[in-house]
N, C-alpha and C positions, 0 to 999 in steps of 0.2 A: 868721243863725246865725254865729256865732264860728267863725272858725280858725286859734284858739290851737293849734300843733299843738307837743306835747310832743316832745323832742331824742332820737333816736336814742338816744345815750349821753350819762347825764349824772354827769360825774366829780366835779363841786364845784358846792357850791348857793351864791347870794347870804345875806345875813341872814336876809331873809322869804320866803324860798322852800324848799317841802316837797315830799315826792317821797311820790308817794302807789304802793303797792305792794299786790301782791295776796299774804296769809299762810296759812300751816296754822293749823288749831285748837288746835295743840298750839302755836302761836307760838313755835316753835324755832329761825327765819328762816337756814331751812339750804339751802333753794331759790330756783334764780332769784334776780330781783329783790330778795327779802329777803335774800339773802347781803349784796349793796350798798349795803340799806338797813341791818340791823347793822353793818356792818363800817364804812360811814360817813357815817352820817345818823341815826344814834342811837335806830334801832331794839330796842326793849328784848325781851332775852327774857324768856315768858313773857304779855306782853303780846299778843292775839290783831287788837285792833281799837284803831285810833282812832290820836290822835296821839302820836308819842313823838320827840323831838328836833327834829331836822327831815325826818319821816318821817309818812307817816300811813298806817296797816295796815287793808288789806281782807279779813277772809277768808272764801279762795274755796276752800280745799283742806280735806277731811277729810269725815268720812262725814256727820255734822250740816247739812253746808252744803247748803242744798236752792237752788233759784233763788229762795223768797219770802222766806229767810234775806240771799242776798246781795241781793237790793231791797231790802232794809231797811238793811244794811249801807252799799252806794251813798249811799240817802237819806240816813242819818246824816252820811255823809261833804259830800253837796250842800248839808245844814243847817249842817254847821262851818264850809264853805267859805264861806257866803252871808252867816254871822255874822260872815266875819275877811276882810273887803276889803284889807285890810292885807297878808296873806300870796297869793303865787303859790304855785298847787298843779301841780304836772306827773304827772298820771295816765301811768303805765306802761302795759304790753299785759299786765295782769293774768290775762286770761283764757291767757295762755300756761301759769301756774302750773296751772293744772287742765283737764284733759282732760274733765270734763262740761259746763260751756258753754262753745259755741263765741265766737268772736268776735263776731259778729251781734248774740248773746243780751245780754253784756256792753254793748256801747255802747249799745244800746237803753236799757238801763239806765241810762247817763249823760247821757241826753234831757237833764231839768233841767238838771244841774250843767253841761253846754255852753252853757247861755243868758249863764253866769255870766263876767263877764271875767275873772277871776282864776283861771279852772280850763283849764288845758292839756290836750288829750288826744292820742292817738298820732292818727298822720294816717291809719290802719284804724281806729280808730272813726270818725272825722269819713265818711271813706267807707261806712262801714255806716249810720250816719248817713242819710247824706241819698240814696243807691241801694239799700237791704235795702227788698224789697218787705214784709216782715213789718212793717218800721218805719211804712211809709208806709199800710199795711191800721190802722196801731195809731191813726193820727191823727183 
């Protein structure tokens, strides 16, 4: 297993490097992480999912968003990633944006995309990872 562990804080990206963030449905990006990813990584509003400058939007916030909505989401995102070896992705603590999954739920969910070298994630998923007994029942 990879441990690419994504930066506490990240103020400025390289060229091929994307900050992947957790959004509202309403893509307002007025919370958390989306504040940082609009205001400088070319987060578009309006835009709810996918890539937008050097930002790529998950979203986890809003009444629609169930858990098989955000696995789908995820997966989308572990497919753009696996198709652009070229770009560094650095996943945030997305699950901070939403109060309905916990931490656990979320990295469990980044299984795949951790295999991949190009995908960073915070160093509480890599820990949920590889010690959440739910992880290790799912194998």
């Amino acid at each position: 297993m990879y441990r690419d562990i994504t930066p506490n804080f990240i103020q400025k990206l390289g060229k091929s490097e994307i900050f992947v963030f957790g959004s509202h449905v309403s893509a307002r990006h007025n919370d958390g992480a989306a504040i940082l990813a609009k205001a400088y990584f070319g987060a578009c509003v309006g835009q709810k999912e996918g890539i937008q400058g050097q930002s790529y939007a998950i979203p986890i916030v809003g009444r629609t968003v169930t858990k098989r909505s955000l696995m789908a989401s995820v997966l989308r995102f572990t497919e753009y990633a696996l198709e652009h070896p070229e770009l560094t992705f650095y996943v945030s603590e997305i699950h901070l944006t939403s109060r309905k999954f916990p931490a656990y739920q979320v990295a469990i969910m980044f299984y795949e995309a951790s295999k991949l070298p190009n995908v960073y994630l915070p160093r509480l998923y890599w820990d949920e990872l590889e010690f959440s007994e739910e992880f290790k029942a799912s194998l």
